[in-house]
C-alpha positions as semicolon CSV with decimal commas, in nm:
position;residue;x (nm);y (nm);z (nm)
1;X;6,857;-1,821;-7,582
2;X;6,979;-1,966;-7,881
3;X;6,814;-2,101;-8,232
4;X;7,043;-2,421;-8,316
5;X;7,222;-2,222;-8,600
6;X;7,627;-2,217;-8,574
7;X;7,735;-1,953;-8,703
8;X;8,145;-2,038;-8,656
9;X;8,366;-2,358;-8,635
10;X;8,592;-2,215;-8,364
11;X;8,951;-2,356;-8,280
12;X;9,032;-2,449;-7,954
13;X;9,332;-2,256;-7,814
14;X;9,418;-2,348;-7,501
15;X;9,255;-2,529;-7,181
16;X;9,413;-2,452;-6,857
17;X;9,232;-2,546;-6,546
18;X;8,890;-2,332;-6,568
19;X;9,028;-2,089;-6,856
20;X;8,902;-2,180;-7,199
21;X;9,026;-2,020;-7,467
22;X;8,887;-2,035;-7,839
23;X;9,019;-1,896;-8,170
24;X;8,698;-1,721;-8,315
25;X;8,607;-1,417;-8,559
26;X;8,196;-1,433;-8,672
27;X;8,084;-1,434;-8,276
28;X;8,294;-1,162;-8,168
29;X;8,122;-0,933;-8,289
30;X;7,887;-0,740;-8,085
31;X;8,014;-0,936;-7,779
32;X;8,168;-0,757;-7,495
33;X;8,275;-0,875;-7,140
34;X;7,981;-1,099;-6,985
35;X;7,834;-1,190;-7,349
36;X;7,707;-1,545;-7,335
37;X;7,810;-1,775;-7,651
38;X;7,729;-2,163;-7,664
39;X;8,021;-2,372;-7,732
40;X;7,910;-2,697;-7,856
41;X;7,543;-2,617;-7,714
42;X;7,647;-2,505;-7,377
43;X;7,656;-2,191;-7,296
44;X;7,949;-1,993;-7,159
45;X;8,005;-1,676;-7,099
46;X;8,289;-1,426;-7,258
47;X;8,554;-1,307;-6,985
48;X;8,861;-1,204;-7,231
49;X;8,874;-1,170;-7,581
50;X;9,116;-1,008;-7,832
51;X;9,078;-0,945;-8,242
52;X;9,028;-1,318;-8,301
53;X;9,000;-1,526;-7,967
54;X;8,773;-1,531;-7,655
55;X;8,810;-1,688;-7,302
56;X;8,553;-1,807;-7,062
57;X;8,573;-1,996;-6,724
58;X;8,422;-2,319;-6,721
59;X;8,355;-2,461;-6,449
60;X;8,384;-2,829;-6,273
61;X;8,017;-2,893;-6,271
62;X;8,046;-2,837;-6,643
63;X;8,348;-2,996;-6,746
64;X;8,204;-3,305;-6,604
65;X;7,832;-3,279;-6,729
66;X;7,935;-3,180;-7,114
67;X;8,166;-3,332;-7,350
68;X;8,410;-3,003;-7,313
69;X;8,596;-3,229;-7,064
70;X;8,724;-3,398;-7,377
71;X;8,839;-3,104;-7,587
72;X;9,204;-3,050;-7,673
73;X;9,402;-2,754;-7,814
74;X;9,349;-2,732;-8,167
75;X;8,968;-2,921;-8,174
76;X;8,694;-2,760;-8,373
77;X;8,404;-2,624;-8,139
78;X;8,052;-2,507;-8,305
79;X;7,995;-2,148;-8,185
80;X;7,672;-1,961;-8,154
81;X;7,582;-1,587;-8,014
82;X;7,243;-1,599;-7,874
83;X;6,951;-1,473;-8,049
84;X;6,840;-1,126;-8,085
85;X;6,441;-1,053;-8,079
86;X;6,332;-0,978;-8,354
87;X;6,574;-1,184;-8,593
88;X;6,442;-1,521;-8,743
89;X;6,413;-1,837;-8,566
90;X;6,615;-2,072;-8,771
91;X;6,630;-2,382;-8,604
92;X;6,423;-2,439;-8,246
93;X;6,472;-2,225;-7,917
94;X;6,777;-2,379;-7,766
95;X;6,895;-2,260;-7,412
96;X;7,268;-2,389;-7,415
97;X;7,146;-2,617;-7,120
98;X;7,312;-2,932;-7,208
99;X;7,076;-3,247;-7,076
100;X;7,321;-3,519;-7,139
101;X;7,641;-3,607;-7,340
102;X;7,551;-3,852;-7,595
103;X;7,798;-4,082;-7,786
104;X;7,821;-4,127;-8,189
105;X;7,682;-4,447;-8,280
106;X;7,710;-4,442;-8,674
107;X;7,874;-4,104;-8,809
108;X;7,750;-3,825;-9,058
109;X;7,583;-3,828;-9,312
110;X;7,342;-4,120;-9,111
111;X;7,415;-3,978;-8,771
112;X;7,267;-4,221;-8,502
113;X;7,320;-4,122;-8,144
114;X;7,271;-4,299;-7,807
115;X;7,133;-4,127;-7,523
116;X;6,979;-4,206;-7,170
117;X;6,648;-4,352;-7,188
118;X;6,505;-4,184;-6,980
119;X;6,550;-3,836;-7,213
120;X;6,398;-4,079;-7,527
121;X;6,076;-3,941;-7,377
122;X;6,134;-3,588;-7,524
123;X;6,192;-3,664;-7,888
124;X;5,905;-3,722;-8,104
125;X;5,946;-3,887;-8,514
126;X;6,077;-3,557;-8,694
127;X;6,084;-3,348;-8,391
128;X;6,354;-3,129;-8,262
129;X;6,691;-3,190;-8,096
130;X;7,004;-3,023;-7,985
131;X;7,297;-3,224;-8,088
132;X;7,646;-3,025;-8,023
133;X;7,449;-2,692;-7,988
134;X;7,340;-2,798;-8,392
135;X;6,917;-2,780;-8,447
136;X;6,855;-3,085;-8,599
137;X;6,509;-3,337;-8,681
138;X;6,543;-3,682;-8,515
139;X;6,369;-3,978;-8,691
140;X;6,401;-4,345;-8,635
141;X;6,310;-4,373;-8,268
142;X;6,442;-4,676;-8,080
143;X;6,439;-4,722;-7,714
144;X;6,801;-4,516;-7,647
145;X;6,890;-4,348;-8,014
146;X;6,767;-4,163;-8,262
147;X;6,908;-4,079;-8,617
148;X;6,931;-3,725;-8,793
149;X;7,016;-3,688;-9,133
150;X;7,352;-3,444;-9,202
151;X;7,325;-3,270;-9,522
152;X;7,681;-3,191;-9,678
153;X;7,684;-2,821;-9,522
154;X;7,623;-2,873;-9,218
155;X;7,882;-3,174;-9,189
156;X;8,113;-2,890;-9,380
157;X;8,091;-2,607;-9,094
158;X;8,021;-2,808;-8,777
159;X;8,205;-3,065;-8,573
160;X;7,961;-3,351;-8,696
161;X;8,230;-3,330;-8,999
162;X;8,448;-3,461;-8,784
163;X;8,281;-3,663;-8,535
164;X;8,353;-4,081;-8,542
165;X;8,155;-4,374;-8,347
166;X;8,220;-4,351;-7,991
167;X;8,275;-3,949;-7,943
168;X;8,079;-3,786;-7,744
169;X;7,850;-3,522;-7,826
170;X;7,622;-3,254;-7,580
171;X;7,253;-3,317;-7,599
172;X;6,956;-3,017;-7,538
173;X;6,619;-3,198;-7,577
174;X;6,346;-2,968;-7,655
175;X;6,281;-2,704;-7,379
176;X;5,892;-2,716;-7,481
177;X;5,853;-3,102;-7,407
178;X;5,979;-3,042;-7,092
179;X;5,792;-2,759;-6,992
180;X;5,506;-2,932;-7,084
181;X;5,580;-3,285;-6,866
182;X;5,612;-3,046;-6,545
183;X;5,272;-2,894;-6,663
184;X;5,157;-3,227;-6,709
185;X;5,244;-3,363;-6,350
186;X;4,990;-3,265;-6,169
187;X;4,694;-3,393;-6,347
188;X;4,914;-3,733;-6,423
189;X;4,970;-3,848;-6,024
């Protein structure tokens, strides 16, 4: 489980077949063989590392449901270590689950996004999203986008710095509104 939070713009190093590898420091530490660390919001788990890069094997099924299918040597990735109990909750409870890949309508600092429609059913006026593995608020509900606001920071350590209209981006709705749909099913039929 993650909160949202990157804690490290990572590099990538080299993608060969399944074998990711990422240049990294801040989320090496305290992660051994098997650790799990989201990379752009979807979580992967550690299977090499050295002083100051990791690997993990991704796998088809991934490649082709996230946007890490269009990473290159060299691209900035948002790392995160999951959560440990008992720390603070920064952003929301993220599980590195990625729901959809999104594409950049309008860049940062106005990020608007377009996603399925059928996901627009999760997001609520200044609830929480998962946008490249960053917690953010969407606002400005239309049928297929919403827009979050990207303060100077977070454009500063993340890859929304970066991002343009027309990349893609990984999308975690909030794992609460869909608990609570399958809850809901029941009594709704």
């Amino acid at each position: 489980m993650f909160t949202g939070i990157v804690e490290e713009l990572g590099r990538v190093s080299s993608r060969s077949g399944p074998k990711l590898r990422i240049s990294a420091t801040t989320v090496l530490e305290g992660s051994e063989l098997g650790a799990s660390i989201a990379v752009n919001g979807c979580c992967l788990t550690l299977v090499a590392s050295g002083n100051d890069w990791w690997e993990a094997d991704v796998s088809e099924e991934t490649y082709s449901r996230t946007n890490l299918a269009d990473i290159a040597e060299g691209d900035p990735v948002n790392l995160e270590r999951p959560m440990a109990l008992g720390e603070r909750l920064g952003g929301h409870i993220v599980l590195g689950h990625v729901d959809a890949v999104g594409t950049v309508v309008s860049p940062a600092p106005d990020l608007r996004i377009r996603i399925p429609r059928a996901l627009m059913r999760y997001l609520v006026e200044k609830g929480s999203v998962t946008v490249d593995g960053i917690s953010l608020t969407a606002f400005n509900l239309s049928d297929d986008t919403f827009d979050v606001a990207v303060i100077p920071h977070t454009a500063d350590v993340t890859t929304l710095g970066v991002r343009k209209a027309g990349d893609r981006v990984n999308i975690e709705m909030d794992v609460l509104a869909k608990h609570i749909e399958r809850l809901m099913e029941p009594h709704t039929s």
